[in-house]
N, C-alpha and C positions, 0 to 999 in steps of 0.2 A: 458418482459424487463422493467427496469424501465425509468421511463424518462425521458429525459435527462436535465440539466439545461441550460438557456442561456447560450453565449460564452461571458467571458469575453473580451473585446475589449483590454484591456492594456497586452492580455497571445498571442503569435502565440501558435495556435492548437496544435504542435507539442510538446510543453511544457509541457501541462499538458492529461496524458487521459480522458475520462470521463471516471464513472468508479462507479457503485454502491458503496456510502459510506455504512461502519458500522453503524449498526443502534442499537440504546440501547432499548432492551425490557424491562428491569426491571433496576432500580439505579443498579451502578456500573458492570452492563453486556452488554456489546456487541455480537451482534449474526451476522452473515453473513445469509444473504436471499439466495443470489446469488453469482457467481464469475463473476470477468470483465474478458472477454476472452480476449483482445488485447494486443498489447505489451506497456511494461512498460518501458521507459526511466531508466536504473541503475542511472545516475548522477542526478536525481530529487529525488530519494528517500534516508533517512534519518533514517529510521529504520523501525522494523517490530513486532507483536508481534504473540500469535496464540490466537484463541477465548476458553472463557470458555469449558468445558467439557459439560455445561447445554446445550453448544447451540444445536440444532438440525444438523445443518452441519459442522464439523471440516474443519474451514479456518485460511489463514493466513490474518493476514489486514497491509499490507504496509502502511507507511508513506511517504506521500510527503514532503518536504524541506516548503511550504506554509502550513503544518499541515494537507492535506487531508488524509483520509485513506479510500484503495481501499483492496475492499474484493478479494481475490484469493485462488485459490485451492492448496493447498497444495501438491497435486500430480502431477500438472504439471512441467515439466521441468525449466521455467522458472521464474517460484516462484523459485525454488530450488537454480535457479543460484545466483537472485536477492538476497536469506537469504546467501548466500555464499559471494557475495560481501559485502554485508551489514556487514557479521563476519568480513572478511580481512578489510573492511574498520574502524574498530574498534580497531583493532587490531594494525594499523600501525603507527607509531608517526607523519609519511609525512601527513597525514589525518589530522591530530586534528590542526595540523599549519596551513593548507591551508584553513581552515574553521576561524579561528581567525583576 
């Protein structure tokens, strides 16, 4: 497991997870080592993308709204829901107002 950073004093816990960031093996690649297993907050994240082909484990890396990006597995459920909200919330024009 890796481990973990302090706790920001200005975040409640609840706000942000810890969460293995994406880590760049070589300029312009990100690889996922690990997945964060715990739950993800939907209204903290902000987008998602999925990792090169080169990496060694096919993940997804979410985005947190503060810029963090948390490794997860693509085959779990909850990844899944999270790229689904993440689509609709893209998708919607109430969305892009309510962020302005």
């Amino acid at each position: 497991m890796m481990p973990v950073q302090p706790a920001d004093p200005r975040r409640r816990p609840s706000q942000h997870p810890k969460a293995p960031p994406a880590r760049a093996g070589n300029v312009g690649r990100e690889c996922c080592l690990q997945f964060y297993k715990g739950s993800i907050p939907q209204k903290v994240l902000v987008g998602w993308y999925q990792t090169s082909d080169d990496c060694p484990n096919k993940a997804i890396v979410l985005v947190t709204r503060s810029g963090r990006t948390i490794c997860a597995n693509p085959k779990d459920k909850t990844v899944k829901k999270a790229m689904k909200y993440l689509q609709k919330q893209k998708k919607s024009p109430a969305s892009a107002l309510q962020e302005s």
